[in-house]
DRENRO-877045 format. One record per residue (C-alpha): residue in one letter; x, y, z. Coordinates in steps of 0.25 Angstrom, whole numbers, plus 5000, padded with zeros to 4 digits. Example, Ala and Ser with C-alpha at 12.3 -4.5 7.8 and 13.67 -1.06 7.14 Angstrom:
2
A504949825031;S505549965029;
This chain:
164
X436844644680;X436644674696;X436244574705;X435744554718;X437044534724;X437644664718;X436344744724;X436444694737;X437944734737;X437544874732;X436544894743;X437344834754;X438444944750;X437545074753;X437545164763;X436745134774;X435845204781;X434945204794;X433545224796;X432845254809;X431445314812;X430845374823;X429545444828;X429245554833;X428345554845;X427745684852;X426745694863;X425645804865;X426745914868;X427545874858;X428545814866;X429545704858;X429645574862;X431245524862;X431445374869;X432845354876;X433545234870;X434445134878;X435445114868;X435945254867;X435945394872;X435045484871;X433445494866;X432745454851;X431445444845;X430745314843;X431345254833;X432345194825;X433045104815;X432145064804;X432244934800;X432344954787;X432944814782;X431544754785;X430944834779;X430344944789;X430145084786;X430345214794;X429045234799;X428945094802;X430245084809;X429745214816;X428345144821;X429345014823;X430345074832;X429245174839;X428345064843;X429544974850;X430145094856;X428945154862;X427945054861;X427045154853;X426345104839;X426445264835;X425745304821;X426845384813;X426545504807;X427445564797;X428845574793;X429345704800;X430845694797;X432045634791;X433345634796;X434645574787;X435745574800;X437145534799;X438145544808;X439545484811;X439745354809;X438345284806;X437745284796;X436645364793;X435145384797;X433945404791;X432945444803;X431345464800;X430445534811;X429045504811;X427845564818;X427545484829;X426345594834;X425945614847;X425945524858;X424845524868;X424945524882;X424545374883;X425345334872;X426545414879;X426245334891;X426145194883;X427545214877;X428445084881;X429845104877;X430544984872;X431644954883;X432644894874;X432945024868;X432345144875;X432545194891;X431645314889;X430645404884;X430245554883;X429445664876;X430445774873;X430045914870;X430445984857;X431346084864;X432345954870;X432345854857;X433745894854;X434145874869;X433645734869;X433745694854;X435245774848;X435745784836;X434845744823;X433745674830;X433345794838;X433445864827;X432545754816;X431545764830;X431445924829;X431445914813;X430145814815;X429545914825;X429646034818;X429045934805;X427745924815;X427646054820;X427746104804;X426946004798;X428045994788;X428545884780;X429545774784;X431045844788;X432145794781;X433545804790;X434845764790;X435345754805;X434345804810;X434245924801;X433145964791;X433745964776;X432145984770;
């Protein structure tokens, strides 16, 4: 017979795994738009760490984390990709990228970063993503890019690489 106890231990022993989510937001040229955080180097998405444990879900996690970075109450469009990335010692991720649309000049202009987190922000051109965003998030923006310039379906991808 299994008991509460024994299922608790069960799912306390597996593997964990992370979860984060962003959006992806354009302006009317197309341009991308990457916040600067404080507490690391280099340029992200709005976004991040869904919280799970309470309940939330990726989208919501996306709106969530959009909404504090920014200061923007974006509308979500669709799933564009989903990225599995593991690298050397953490464990690994599971990242979604949602459509954020496009922003309009006066939303642009209204954006108010929140300063616990982010110095900065700007709208980058397709040709500089992997400049300013390297490795498997410059390449999970690209993938989500080329979903909306195809009208395809969600990509799937591992480090930043399509599998389907």
């Amino acid at each position: 017979m299994t008991t509460t106890q024994d299922f608790a231990t069960y799912i306390a022993g597996l593997p964990r795994v992370l979860a984060g989510a962003a959006a992806l937001l354009r302006d009317a040229e197309g341009r991308v738009l990457l916040v600067e955080p404080n507490y690391r180097e280099g340029w992200g998405l709005p976004g991040g760490t869904i919280e799970s444990d309470d309940g939330e879900t990726p989208r919501q996690g996306a709106c969530r984390e959009t909404a504090e970075e920014i200061g923007l109450d974006v509308e979500l469009g669709r799933l564009l990709a989903v990225d599995w990335v593991h690298g050397p010692g953490q464990p690994p991720l599971v990242a979604y990228l949602y459509d954020g649309g496009v922003l309009s000049d006066d939303e642009l202009r209204s954006i108010r970063l929140q300063e616990e987190e982010l110095l900065s922000w700007r709208l980058v051109p397709r040709e500089e993503i992997t400049d300013r965003l390297p490795g498997a998030l410059g390449r999970r923006v690209l993938a989500a890019l080329d979903v909306l310039a195809e009208g395809s379906g969600t990509a799937e991808l591992e480090n930043g690489n399509r599998v389907a």
